[in-house]
DRENDRENDO-650989 format. One line per field, with one value per residue: residue number from 0; z, y, x of N, C-alpha, C, O, CB in turn. Coordinates in pm, whole numbers. Glycine has a CB too. Layout:
# residues N
seq: NUM  ...
nzz: Z  ...
nyy: Y  ...
nxx: X  ...
cazz: Z  ...
cayy: Y  ...
caxx: X  ...
czz: Z  ...
cyy: Y  ...
cxx: X  ...
ozz: Z  ...
oyy: Y  ...
oxx: X  ...
cbzz: Z  ...
cbyy: Y  ...
cbxx: X  ...
# end
This chain:
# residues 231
seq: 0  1  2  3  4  5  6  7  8  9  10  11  12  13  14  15  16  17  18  19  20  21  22  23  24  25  26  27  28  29  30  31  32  33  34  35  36  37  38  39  40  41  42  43  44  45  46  47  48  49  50  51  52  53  54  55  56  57  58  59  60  61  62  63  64  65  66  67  68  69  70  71  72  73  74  75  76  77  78  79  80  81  82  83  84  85  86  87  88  89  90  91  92  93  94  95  96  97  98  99  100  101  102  103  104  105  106  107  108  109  110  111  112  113  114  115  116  117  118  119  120  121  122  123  124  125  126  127  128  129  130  131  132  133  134  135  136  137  138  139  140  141  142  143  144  145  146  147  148  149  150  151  152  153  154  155  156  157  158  159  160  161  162  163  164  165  166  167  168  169  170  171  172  173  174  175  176  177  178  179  180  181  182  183  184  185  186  187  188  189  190  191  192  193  194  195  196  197  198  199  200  201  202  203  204  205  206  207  208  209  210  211  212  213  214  215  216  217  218  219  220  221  222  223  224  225  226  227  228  229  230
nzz: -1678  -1454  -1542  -1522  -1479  -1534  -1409  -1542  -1445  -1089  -818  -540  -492  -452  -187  -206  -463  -871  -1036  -1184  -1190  -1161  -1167  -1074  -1085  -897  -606  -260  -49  97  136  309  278  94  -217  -436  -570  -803  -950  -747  -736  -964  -1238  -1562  -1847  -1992  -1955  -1921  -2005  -2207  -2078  -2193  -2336  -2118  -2038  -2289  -2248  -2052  -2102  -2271  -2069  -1935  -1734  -1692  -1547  -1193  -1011  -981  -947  -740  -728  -642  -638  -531  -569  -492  -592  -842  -1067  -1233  -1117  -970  -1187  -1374  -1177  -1244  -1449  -1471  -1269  -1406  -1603  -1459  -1291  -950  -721  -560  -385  -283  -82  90  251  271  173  242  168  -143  -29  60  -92  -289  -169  -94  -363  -405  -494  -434  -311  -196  57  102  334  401  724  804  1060  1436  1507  1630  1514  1239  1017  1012  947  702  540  484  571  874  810  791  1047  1094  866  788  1007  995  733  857  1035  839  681  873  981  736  514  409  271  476  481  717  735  735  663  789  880  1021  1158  1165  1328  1590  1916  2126  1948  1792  2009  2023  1792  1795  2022  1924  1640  1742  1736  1496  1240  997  986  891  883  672  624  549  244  68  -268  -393  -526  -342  -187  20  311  378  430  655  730  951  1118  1109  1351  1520  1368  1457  1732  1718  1590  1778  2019  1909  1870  2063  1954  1725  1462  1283  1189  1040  892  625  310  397  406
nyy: 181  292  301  403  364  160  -66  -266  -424  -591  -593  -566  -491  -717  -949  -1171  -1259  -1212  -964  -731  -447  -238  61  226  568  838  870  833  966  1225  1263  1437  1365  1210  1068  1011  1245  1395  1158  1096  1357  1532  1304  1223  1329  1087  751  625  385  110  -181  -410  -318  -392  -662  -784  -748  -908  -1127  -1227  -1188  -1429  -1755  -1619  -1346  -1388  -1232  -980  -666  -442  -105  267  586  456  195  16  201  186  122  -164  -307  -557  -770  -715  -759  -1095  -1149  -1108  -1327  -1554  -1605  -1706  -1536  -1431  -1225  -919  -674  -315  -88  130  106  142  75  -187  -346  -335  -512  -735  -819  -929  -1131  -1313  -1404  -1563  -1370  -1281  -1284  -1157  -871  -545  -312  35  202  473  611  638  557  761  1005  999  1103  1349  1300  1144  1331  1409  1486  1434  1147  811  590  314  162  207  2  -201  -318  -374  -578  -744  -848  -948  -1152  -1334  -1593  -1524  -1431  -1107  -710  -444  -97  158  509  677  995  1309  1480  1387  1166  1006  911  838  796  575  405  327  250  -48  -93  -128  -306  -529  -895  -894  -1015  -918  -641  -326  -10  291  436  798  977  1288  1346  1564  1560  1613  1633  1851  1993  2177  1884  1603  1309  1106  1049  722  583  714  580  249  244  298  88  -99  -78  -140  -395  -630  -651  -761  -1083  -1055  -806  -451  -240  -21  139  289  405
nxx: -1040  -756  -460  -177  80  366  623  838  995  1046  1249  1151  901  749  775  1014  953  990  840  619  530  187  65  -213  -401  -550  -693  -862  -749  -560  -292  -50  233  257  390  405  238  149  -3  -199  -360  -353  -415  -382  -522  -624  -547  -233  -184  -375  -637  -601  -359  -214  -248  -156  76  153  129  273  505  491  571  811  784  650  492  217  228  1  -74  -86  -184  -474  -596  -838  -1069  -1084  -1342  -1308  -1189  -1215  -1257  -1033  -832  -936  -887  -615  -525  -632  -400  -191  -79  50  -120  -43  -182  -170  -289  -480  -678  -918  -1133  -1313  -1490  -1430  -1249  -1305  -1475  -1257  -1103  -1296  -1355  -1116  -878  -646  -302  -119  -117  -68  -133  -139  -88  -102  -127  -157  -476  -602  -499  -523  -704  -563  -296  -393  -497  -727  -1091  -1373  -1304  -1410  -1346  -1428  -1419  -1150  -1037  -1198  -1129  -851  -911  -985  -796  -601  -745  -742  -614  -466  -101  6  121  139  266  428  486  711  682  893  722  517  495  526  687  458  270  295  365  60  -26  95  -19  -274  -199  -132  9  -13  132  341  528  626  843  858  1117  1046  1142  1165  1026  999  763  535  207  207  339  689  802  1053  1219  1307  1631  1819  1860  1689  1461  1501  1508  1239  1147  1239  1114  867  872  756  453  477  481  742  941  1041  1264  1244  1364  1591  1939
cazz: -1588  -1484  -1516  -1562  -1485  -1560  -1382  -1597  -1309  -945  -708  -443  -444  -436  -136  -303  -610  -952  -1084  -1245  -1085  -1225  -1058  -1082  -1113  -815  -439  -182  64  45  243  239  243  -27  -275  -582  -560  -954  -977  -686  -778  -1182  -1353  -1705  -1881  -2033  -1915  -2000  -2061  -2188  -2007  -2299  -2348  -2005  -2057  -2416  -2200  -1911  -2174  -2307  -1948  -1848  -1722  -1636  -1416  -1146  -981  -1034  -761  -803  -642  -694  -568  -478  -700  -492  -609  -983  -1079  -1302  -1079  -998  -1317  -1414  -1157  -1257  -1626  -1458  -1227  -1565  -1680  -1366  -1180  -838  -713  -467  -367  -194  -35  218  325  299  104  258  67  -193  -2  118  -255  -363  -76  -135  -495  -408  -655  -367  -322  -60  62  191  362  457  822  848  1201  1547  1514  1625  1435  1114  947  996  834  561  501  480  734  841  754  867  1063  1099  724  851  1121  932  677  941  1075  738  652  993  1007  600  517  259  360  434  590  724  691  787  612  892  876  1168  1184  1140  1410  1718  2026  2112  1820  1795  2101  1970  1638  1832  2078  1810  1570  1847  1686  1367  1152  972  993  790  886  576  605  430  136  -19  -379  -483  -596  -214  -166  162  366  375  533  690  789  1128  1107  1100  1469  1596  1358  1469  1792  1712  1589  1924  2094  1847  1817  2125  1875  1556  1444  1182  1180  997  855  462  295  487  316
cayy: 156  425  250  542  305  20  -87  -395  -544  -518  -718  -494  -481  -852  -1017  -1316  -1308  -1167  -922  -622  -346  -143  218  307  688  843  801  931  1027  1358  1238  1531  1353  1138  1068  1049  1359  1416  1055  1110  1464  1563  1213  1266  1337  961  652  578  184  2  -276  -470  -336  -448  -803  -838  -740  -986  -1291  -1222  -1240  -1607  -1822  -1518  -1261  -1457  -1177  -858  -566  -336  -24  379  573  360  78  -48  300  163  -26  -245  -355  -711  -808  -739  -943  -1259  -1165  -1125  -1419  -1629  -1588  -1744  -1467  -1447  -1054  -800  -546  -222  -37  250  10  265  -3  -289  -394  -402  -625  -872  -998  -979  -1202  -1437  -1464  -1590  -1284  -1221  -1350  -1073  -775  -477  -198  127  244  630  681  572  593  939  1090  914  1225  1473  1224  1093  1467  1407  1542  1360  987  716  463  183  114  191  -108  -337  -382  -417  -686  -848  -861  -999  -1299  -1436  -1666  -1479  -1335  -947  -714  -366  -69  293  652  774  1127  1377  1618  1362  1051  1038  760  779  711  389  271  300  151  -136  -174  -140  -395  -637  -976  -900  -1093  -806  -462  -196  138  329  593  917  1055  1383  1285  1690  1549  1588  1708  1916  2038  2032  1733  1585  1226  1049  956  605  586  705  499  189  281  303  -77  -210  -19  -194  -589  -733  -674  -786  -1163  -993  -627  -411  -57  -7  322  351  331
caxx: -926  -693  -367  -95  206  411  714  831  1056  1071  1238  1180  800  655  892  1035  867  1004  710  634  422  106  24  -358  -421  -624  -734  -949  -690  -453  -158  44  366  255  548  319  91  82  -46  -325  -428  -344  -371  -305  -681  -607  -463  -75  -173  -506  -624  -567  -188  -122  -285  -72  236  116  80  427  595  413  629  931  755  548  388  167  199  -91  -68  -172  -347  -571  -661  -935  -1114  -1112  -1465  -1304  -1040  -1176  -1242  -910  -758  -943  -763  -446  -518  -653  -258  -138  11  41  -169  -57  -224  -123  -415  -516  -755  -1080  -1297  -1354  -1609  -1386  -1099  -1383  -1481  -1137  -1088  -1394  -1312  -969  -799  -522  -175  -29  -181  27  -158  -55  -117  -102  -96  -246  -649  -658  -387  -570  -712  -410  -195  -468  -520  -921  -1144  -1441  -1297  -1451  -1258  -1427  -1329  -1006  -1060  -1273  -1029  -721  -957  -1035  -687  -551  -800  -721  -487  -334  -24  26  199  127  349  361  584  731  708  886  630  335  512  604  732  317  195  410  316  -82  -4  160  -176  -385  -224  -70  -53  27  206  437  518  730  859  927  1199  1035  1221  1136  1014  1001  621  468  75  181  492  801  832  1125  1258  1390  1737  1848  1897  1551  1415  1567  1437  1101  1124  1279  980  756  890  682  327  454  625  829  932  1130  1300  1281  1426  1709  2046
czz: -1598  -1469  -1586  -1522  -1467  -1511  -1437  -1514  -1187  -889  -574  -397  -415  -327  -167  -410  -707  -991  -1131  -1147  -1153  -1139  -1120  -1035  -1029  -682  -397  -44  -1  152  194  211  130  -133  -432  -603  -701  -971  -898  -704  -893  -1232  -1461  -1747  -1951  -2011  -1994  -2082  -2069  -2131  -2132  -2353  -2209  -1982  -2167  -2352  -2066  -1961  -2262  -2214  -1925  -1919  -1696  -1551  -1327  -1088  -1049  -918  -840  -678  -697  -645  -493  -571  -650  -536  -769  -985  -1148  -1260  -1034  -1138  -1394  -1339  -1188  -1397  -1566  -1344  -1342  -1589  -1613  -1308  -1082  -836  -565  -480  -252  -206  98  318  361  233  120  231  -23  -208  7  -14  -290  -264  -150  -282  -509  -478  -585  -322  -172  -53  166  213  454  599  845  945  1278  1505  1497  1589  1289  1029  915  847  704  450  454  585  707  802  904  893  1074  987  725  927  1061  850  776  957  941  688  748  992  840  635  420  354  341  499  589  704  721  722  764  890  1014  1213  1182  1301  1469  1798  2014  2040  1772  1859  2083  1868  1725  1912  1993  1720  1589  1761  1603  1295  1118  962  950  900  760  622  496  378  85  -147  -481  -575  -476  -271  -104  168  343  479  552  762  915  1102  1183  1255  1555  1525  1368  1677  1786  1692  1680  2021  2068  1829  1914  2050  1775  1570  1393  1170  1085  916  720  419  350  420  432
cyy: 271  375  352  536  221  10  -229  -524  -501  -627  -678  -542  -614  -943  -1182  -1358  -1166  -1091  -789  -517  -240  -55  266  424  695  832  895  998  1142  1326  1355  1492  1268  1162  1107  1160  1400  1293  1077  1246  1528  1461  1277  1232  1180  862  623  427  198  -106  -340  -462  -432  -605  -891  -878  -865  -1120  -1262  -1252  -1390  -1677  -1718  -1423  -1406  -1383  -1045  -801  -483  -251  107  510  503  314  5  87  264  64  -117  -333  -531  -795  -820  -812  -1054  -1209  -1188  -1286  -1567  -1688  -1652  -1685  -1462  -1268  -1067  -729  -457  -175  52  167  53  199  -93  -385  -461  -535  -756  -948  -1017  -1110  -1332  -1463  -1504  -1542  -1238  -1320  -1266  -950  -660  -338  -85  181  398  685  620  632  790  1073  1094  1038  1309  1401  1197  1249  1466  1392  1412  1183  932  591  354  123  101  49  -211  -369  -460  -547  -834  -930  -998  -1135  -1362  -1510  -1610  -1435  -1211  -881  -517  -284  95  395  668  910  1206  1420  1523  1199  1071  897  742  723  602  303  276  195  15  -194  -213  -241  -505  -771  -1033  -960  -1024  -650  -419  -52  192  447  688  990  1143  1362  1453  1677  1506  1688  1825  1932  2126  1936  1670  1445  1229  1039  788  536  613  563  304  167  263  108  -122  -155  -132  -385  -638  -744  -778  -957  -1119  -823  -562  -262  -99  124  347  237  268
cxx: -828  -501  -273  52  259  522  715  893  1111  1116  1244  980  728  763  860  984  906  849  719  503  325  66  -133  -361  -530  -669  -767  -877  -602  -347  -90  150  360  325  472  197  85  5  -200  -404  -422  -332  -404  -511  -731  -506  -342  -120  -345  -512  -525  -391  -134  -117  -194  73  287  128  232  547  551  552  819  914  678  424  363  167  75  -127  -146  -59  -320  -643  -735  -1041  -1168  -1227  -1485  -1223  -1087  -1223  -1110  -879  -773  -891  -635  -394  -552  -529  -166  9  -44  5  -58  -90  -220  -247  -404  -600  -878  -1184  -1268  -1420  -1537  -1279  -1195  -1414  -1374  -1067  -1146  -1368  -1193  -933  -689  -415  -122  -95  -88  -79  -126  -162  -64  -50  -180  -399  -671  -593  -435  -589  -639  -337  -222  -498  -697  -1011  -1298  -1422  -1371  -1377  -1252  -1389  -1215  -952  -1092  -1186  -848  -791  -946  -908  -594  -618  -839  -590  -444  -226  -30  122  123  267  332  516  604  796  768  801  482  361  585  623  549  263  189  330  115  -91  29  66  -247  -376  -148  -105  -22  98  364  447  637  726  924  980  1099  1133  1118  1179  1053  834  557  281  100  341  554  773  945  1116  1325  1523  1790  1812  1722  1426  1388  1473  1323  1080  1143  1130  895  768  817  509  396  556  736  817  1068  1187  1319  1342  1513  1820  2133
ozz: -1700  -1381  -1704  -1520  -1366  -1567  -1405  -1509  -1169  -894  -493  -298  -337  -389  -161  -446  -670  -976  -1119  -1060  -1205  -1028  -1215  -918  -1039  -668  -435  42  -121  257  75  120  66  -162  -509  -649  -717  -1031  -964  -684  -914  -1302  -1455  -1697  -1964  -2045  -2115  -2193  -1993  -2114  -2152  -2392  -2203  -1929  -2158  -2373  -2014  -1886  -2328  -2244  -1878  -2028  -1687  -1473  -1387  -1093  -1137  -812  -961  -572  -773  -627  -420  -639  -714  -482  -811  -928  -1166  -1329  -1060  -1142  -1464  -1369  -1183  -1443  -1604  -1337  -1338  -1599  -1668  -1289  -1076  -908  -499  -583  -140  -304  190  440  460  227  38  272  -32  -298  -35  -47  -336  -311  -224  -306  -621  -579  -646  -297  -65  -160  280  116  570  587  922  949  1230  1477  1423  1615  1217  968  800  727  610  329  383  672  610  772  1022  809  1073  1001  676  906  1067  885  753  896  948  661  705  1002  820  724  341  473  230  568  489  671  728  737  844  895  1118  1334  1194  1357  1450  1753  1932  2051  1720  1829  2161  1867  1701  1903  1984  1687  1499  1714  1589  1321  1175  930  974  970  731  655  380  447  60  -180  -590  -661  -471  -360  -145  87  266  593  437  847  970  992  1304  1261  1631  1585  1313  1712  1877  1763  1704  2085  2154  1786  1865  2088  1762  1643  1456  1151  1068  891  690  503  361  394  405
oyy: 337  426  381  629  162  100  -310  -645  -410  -737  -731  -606  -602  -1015  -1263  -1475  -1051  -1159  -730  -542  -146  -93  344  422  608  710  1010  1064  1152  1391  1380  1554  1253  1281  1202  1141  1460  1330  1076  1238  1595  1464  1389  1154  1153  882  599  384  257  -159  -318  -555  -514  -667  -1010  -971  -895  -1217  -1364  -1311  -1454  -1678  -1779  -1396  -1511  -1421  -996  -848  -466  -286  95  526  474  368  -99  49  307  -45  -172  -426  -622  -914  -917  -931  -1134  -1306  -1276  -1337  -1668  -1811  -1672  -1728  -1478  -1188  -1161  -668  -495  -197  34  166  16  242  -138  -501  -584  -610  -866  -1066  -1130  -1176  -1415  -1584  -1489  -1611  -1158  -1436  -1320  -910  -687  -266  -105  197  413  773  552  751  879  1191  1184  1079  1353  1425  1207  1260  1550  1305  1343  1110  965  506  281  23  4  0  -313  -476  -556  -640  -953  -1050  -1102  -1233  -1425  -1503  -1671  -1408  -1167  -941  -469  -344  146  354  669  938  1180  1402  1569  1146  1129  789  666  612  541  204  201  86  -53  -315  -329  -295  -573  -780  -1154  -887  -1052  -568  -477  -9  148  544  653  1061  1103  1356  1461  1756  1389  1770  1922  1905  2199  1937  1656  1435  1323  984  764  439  536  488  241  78  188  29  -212  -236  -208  -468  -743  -838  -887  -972  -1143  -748  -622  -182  -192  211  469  116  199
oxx: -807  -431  -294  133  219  584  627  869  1193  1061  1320  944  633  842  768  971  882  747  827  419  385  29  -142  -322  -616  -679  -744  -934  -576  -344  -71  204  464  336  487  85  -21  -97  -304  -525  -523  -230  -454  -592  -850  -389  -345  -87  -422  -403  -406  -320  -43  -25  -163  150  394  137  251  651  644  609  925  1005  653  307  434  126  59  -181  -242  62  -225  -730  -747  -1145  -1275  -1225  -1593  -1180  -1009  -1190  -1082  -879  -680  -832  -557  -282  -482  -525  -58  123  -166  64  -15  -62  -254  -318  -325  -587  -941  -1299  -1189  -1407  -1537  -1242  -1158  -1396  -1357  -974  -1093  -1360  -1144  -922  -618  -447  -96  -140  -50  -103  -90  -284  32  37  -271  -417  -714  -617  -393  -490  -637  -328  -144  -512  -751  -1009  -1329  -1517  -1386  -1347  -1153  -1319  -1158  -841  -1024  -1136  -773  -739  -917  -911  -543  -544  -943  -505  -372  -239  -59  204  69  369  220  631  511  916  709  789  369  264  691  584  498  210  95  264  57  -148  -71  45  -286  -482  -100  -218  -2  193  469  361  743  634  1035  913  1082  1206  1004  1298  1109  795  517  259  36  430  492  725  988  1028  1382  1513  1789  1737  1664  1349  1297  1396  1287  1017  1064  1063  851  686  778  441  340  654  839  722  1174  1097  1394  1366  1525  1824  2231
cbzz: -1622  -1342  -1547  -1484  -1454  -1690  -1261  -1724  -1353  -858  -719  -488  -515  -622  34  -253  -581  -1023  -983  -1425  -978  -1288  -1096  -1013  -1250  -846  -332  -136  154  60  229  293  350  -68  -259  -625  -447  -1089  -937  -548  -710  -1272  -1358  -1802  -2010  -2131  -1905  -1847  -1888  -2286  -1949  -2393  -2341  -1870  -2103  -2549  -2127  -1840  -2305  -2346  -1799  -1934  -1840  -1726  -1453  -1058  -854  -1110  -672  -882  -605  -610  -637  -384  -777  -352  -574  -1062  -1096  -1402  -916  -876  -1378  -1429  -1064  -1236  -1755  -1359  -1117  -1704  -1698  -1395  -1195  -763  -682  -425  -394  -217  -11  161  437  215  -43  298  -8  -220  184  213  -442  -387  52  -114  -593  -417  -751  -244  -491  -84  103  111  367  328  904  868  1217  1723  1722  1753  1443  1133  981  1185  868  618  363  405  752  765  712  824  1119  1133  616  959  1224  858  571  1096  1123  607  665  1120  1125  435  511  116  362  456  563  807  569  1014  508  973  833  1194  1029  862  1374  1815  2260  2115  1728  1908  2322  1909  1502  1879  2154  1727  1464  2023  1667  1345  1020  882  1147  582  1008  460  517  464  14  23  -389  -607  -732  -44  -86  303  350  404  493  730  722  1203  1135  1047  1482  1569  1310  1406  1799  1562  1515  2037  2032  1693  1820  2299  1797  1414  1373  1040  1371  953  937  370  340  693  205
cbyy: 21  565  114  678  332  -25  -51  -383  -637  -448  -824  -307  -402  -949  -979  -1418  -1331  -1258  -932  -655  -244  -192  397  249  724  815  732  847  919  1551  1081  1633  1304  1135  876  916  1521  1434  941  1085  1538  1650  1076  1119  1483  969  544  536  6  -45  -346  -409  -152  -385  -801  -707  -557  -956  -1311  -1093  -1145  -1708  -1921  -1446  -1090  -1538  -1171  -852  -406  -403  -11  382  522  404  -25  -133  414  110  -13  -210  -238  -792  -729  -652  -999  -1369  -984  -939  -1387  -1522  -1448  -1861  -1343  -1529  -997  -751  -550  -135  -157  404  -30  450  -1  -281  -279  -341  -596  -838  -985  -836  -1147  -1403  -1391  -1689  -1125  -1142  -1318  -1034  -825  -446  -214  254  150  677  837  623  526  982  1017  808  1280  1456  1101  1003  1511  1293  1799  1432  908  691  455  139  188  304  -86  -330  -259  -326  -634  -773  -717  -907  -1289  -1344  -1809  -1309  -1353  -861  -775  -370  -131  293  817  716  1181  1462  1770  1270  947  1154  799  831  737  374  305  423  208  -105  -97  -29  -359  -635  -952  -834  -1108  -831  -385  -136  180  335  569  1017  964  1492  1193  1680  1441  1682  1637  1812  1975  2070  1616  1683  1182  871  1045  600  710  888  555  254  353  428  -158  -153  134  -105  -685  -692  -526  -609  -1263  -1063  -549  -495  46  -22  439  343  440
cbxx: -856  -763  -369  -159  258  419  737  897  1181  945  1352  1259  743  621  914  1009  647  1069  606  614  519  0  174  -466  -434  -651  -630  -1086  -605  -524  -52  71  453  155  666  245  106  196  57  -303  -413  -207  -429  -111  -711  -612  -535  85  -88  -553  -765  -667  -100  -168  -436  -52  260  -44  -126  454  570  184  577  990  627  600  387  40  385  -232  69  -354  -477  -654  -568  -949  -1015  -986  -1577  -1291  -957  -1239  -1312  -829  -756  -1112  -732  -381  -594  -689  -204  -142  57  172  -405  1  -327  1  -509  -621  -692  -1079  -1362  -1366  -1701  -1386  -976  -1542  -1561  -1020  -1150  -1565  -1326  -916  -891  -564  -79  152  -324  203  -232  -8  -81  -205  -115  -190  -722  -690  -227  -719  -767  -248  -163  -655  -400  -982  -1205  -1472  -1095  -1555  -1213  -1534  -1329  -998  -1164  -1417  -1010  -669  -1107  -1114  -645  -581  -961  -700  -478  -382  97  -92  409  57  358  322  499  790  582  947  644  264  530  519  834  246  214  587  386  -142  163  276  -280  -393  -226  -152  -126  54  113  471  496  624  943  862  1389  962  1289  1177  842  1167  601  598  -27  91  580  970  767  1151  1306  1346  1820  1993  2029  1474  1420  1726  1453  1041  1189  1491  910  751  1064  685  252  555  618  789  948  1131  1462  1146  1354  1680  2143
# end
């Protein structure tokens, strides 16, 4: 397991639920604006945490955290990762999991083995913007798709969610994203902040105002919509 970070309390990442958050080391995309690019391209030659620390630290919270976020990377990339959830589901926490959404495979057993609680995945860009943005040539989108799909018709809850970069999103793009995932339950726009730990760029945010915009564009797809990152 490549677990390379521990946030002990979030009340930002699990909505409505106290929890702590683990960062898996790794992923198959190169987003250039990606905030964590030491995490997805130099993890550390050995994991910060053992499973086993994180399980000790997991059986010490019961009954004060409720949930687990599990993010990256890309922590469906790890081949130990459902196994751990049924430990961390064992303990009776509630999962999330953040995801690119490029293994489907892996969302569908974590599915069928009931090991999910909330599922937040990140949307890049309209279909045919997908690559630029993902920074990996060659992707294949129906993985891209099949998971939107797999996602969309569970009953877990989720929510989608998209960086909005200047230079990588535009009004079009919107109104694709918005055909494409008409329907939907929830949707995020994250303001991009420059972390100073990007893959690519510079890169540069919307201000408040366009982005704001872009949501009124976007509220006849989605039940629930909304702007994060923005002070």
């Amino acid at each position: 397991m490549r677990i390379d970070g521990l946030a002990k309390l979030t009340l930002l990442d699990y909505p409505e639920h106290l929890a702590c958050t683990l960062f898996f080391a790794g992923c198959d995309f190169r987003c250039p604006f990606c905030h964590n690019a030491s995490l997805v391209t130099h993890p550390k030659k050995e994991p910060a945490f053992k499973e086993e620390d994180i399980l000790a630290f997991l059986k010490k919270r019961q009954g004060t955290l409720e949930g687990v976020c599990i993010t990256g990377g890309e922590a469906s990339l790890q081949p130990d990762l459902i196994p751990f959830i049924e430990k961390v589901k064992a303990l009776g926490f509630l999962v999330k999991l953040d995801t690119n959404g490029y293994h489907p495979d892996v969302l569908r057993t974590l599915y069928q083995k009931h090991l999910l609680d909330y599922v937040a995945m990140d949307i890049k860009n309209s279909l045919p913007l997908y690559e630029k943005t993902a920074g990996l040539s060659g992707l294949d989108l129906s993985k891209i798709t099949d998971s939107v799909a797999l996602i969309r018709t569970s009953d877990i809850p989720y929510e989608f969610r998209t960086t909005v970069v200047r230079e990588l999103h535009t009004k079009d793009s919107f109104l694709q994203i918005g055909d494409w995932l008409h329907g939907s339950s929830r949707y995020y726009l994250q303001a991009f902040k420059d972390s100073d730990d990007l893959i690519g760029g510079p890169f540069t945010g919307y201000e408040k105002e366009t982005l704001l915009n872009f949501i009124t564009l976007l509220k006849p797809h989605f039940e629930e919509i909304g702007l994060r990152g923005m002070d």
